[in-house]
N, C-alpha and C positions, 0 to 999 in steps of 0.2 A: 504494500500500500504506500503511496509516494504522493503526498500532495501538500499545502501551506493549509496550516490552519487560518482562520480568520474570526483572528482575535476581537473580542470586544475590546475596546480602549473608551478614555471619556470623550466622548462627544466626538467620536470619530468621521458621523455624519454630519456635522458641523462644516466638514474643510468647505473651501468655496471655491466655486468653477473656473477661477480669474484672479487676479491677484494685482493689478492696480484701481485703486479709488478712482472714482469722480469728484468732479467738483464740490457734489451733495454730500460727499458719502457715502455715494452707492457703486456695488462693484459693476468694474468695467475692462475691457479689456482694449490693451494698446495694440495698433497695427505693424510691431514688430515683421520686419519679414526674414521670415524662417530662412535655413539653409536650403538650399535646392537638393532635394531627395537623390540628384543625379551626381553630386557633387561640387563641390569648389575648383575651380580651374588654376586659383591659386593657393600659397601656405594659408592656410593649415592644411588645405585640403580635405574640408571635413565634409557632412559631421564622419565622425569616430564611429569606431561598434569593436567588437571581440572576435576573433581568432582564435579557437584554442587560447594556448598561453597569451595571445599579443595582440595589443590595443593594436590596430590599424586604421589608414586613412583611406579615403574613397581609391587611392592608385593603389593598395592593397599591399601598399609598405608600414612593417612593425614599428610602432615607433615608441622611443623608451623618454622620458622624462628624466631631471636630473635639476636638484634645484632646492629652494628653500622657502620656511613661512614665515610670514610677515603678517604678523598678528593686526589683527585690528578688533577685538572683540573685548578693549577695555571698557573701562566707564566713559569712558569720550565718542565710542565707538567709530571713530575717523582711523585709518590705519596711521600707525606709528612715524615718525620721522619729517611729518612734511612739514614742521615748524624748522627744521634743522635743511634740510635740501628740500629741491623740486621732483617732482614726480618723475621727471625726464631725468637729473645726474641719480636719481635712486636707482630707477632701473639700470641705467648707462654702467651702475655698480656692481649692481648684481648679474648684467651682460658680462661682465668684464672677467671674471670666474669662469664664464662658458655655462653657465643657467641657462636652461631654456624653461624654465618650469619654478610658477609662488602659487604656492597651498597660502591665500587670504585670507584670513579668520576675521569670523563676524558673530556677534548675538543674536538672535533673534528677538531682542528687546527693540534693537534699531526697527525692526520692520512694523514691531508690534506700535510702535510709537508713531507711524506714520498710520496707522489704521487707527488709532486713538485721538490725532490729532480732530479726528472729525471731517475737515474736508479735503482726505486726499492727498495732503503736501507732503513731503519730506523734511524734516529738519534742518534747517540752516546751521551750517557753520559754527557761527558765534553760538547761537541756540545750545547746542552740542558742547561746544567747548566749556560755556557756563553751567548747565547740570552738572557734567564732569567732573569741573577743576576751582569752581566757585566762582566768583562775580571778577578780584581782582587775578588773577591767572586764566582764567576763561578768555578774558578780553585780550591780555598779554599775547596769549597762544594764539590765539586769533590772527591778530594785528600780523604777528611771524608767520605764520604760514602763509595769510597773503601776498606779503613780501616775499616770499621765494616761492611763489607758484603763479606767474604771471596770466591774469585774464580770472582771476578768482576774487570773490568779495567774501564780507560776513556775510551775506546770503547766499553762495555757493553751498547747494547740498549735500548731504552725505554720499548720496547716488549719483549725485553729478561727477563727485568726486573718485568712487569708484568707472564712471564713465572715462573718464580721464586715464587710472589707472590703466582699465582695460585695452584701452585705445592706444598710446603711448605701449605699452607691451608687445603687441601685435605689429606694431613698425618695427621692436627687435626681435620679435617673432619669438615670441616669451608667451607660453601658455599662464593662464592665468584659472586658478579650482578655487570657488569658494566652497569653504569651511564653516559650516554652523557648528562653531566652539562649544558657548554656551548657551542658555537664554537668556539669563541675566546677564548683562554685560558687568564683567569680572575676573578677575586671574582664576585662572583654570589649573587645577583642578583636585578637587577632596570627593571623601563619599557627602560632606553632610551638608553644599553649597547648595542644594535645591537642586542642581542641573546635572543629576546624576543617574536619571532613571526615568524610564516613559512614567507622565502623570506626578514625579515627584515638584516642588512648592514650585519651580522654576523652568519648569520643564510640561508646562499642558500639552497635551498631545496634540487638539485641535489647531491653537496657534504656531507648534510648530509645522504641521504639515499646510498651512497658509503658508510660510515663510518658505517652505521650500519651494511650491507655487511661486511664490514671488521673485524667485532668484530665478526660477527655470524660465520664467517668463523676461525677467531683464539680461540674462544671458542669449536672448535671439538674436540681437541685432552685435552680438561681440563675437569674429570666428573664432577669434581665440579661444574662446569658454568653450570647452568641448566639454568638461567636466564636470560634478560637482558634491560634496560630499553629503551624508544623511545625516552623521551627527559625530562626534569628536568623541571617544574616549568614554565612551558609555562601561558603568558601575554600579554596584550595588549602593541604594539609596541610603544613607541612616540618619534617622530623622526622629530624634529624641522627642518632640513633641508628638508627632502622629508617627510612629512607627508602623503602620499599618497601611498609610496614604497611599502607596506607591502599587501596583503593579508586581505581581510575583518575578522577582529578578531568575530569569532563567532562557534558555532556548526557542521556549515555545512563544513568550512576550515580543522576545528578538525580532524572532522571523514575522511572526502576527504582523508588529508595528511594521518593522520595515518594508513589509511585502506590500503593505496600506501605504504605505510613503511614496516607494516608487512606482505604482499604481499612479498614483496622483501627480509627481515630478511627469510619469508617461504621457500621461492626457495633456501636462501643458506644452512642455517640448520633448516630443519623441526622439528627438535627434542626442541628446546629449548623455553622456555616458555617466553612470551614478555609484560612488563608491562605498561598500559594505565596511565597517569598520567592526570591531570585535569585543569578546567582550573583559571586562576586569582591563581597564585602559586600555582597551583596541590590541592585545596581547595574542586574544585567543578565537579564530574560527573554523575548529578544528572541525564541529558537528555539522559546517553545513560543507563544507569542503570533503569532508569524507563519508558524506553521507549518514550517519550515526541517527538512530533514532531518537529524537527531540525529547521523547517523552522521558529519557533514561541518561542521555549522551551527558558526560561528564563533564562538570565546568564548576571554577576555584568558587567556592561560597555561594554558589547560586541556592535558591530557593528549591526544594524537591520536588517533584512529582511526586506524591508519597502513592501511587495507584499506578503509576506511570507502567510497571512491569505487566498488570494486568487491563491495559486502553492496547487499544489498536496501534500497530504502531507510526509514527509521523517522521517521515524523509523527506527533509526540503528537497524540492524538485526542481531546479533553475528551470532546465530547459522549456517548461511544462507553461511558461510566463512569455506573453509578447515580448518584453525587453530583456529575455535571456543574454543576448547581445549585444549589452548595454552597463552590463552590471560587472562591476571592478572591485575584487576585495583589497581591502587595506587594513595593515598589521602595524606595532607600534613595539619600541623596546629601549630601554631605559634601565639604569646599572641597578636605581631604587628599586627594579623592580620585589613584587611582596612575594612572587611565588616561584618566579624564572630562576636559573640558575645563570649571570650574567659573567663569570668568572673564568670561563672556558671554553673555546671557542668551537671544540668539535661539541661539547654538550649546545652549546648555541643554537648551531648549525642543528642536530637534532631536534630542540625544542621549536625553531623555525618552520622546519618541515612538519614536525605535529600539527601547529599553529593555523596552516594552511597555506604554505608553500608549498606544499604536496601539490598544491591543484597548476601547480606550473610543470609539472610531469619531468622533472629532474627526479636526477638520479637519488635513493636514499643515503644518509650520512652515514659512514660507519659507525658514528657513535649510536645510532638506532638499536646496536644490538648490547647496549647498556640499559639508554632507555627504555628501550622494551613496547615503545608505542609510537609506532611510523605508519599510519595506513597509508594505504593505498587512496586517492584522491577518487572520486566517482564522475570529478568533469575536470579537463582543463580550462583554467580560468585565470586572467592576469590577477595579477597580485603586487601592490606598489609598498614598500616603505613607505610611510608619510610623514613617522613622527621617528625621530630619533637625536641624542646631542647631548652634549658632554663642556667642559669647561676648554677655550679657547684660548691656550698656551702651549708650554711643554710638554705638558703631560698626552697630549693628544697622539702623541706617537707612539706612545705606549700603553695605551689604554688597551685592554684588550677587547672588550667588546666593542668599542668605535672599529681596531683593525679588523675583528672576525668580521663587521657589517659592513667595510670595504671590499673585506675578500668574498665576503657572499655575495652582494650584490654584483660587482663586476665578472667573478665566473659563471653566474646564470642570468646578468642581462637584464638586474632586476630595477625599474625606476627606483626613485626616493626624493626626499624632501628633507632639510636638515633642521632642527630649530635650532635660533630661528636668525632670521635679519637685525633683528631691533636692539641695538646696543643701546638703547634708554627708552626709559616708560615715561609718556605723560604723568599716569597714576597707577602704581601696582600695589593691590592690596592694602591700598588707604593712605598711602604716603608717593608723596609727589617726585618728578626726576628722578625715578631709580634705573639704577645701570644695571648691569646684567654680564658677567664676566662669557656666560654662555655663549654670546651672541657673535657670530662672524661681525658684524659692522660695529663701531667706534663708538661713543654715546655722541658726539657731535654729528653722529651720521656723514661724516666727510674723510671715512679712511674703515681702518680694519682694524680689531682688537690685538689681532695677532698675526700679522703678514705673514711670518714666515708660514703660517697656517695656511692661510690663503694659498700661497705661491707651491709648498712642495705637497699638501694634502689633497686642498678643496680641487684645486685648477689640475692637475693630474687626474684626479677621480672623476670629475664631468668631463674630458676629454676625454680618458679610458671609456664612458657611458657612451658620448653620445659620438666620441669621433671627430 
């Protein structure tokens, strides 16, 4: 028996057919023109769709990604940096590495806020800047980003401003995947922030699958958007006040919600490809990659099927879906991790392949026959790195999980995305100008944390990637 269940969630009949306001208030739909079904005659060459292992473009060449994110899903919700440079020497920076490819992170508060507004608008600039960062630094930050992004006001909008992004990218021929981080806009990421679980305080299920609508719908007229994500680093919820609130954190929630999501991402742009992330930080998709029974399949702290051994049993079935061909898993790995073993690099490679690199139909790791759990994958399917990163010095050479996730990704060809760009935060976690040693870029945004980084690690590896 081989099918998605469908899940009840709250108010899942809610989502809405369209995804920009009218002038009233009332939904309405913009005359975006789609990509041509027959393809683009230029880069990107889209839209996209799957192959076996590999993303492909309409001339039916693999194509691998290579690159990094650039958060924007603070309390300002604007992305980072453009008080420091212009939209044009950011990218020209991140060109300069050989990136062809920014994972953009965003809340889905920003969208919720423009449906709240009442009639339709988007948030300005300044607007934005002042919830954020308070009356005297709101205007501050303001006044600077205008100054270095010529033809921009304190009324330039959030979306205008992603317009720009998108656009500017696509002359360096720089893909561009929004990321719904969180919903609250806020540093990411705890169990107990609300944006941790379908239905949890931050996370309504109705409003997000609106915001996905909405993105799918402003990605029509961008070729570069080929992509876009369902949700960032989904976890078990805990939530001391209502511990009960949430949705039972498991397999069958998973697939439900998500099968509901890209259903809905489907109807608005069929063309754009939509990435599955996993669960316990985007760690683990091992149950739909190897096909494992939903009701039973094994996953770090998830909630039981306490009957599950005696229900029928439930196989996600990609193929069984219009947008089989469309649907991209994405994995995540981090030295914190609470349950990986992040210390060795053939055990790595193992827990990777669990993970659901299986479904890229490489060869299994020898360390498989320690760990003892390598299946066999039931489809191939691309599979991207998208979160991964480490502190930007010395130490990077020797880290051995950053080297294992060099040498894995380059001998099977696998994209990724580094965190992140932003060597300083407007606001992270309640305190203003915070730097971030993590970060490839500088906190003035006008250089590198650590060139030598740059020069013998980053710029070798995206040329090994993409050539």
């Amino acid at each position: 028996m081989s099918f998605v269940p469908k899940l009840l969630t709250a108010s899942l009949a809610a989502t809405v057919s369209a995804v920009v306001l009218g002038d009233a208030g009332e939904i309405s739909s913009l005359s975006y023109p789609r990509q041509s079904n027959n393809g683009s005659s230029e880069w990107p060459y889209g839209p996209f769709s799957t192959r076996g292992r590999d993303i492909v473009n309409t001339r039916g060449e693999a194509v691998t990604w290579a690159g990094v994110n650039w958060p924007g899903s603070g309390e300002t919700m604007v992305p980072e940096g453009l008080e420091w440079a212009s939209v044009e020497d950011i990218l020209d920076q991140v060109k300069s590495v050989g990136f062809n490819f920014i994972r953009l992170t965003y809340a889905d508060q920003a969208i919720n806020e423009i449906y709240d507004r009442g009639n339709g608008s988007d948030v300005p600039l300044e607007v934005a800047m002042i919830q954020g960062l308070g009356m005297e630094n709101g205007t501050k930050v303001t006044r600077e980003i205008v100054a270095k992004n010529p033809g921009w006001t304190k009324d330039t909008t959030r979306f205008e401003i992603w317009d720009k992004i998108a656009e500017v990218a696509a002359s360096k021929q720089i893909y561009i995947h929004p990321d719904v981080h969180v919903g609250k806009a806020q540093w990411c990421c705890n169990n107990t922030d609300g944006n941790a679980w379908f239905d949890d305080y931050n996370f309504p299920v109705n409003k997000w699958q609106r915001g996905l609508k909405f993105i799918a719908e402003w990605a029509k007229p961008h070729p570069n958007v080929v992509s876009m994500s369902l949700r960032n680093e989904l976890r078990r919820a805990i939530n001391e006040s209502s511990p009960t609130s949430t949705i039972g954190y498991n397999w069958l929630s998973l697939v439900g919600n998500y099968t509901s999501a890209t259903d809905a991402i489907y109807e608005t742009n069929p063309d754009i490809l939509v990435t599955w992330s996993g669960m316990q930080y985007d760690q683990d998709l091992s149950a739909l990659t190897s096909g494992l029974n939903l009701n039973t399949a094994p996953c770090y702290k998830c909630d039981a099927v306490r009957d599950g051994y005696r229900r029928p049993p439930i196989v996600f079935d990609l193929a069984s879906h219009p947008w089989a061909n469309k649907v991209v898993w994405e994995l995540h790995l981090y030295s914190m991790s609470e349950n990986l073993d992040t210390g060795n690099c053939p055990i790595i490679e193992a827990e990777f392949y669990q993970a659901g690199f299986n479904a890229l139909g490489i060869e299994k790791p020898g360390a498989c026959n320690t760990t003892k759990d390598c299946p066999d994958a039931v489809r191939q399917t691309p599979v991207i790195l998208s979160e991964f990163g480490s502190a930007q010095d010395a130490t990077l050479f020797n880290d051995t999980l950053q080297g294992c996730i060099q040498q894995y990704t380059r001998k099977h060809n696998i994209s990724w995305a580094v965190w992140s760009l932003a060597g300083s935060y407007r606001i992270r976690s309640g305190a203003q100008g915070v730097p971030d040693t993590w970060a490839l870029g500088n906190y003035e945004w006008n250089g590198w944390n650590y060139p030598t980084g740059i020069e013998k690690w980053w710029k070798p590896w995206a040329k090994a990637q993409l050539g």
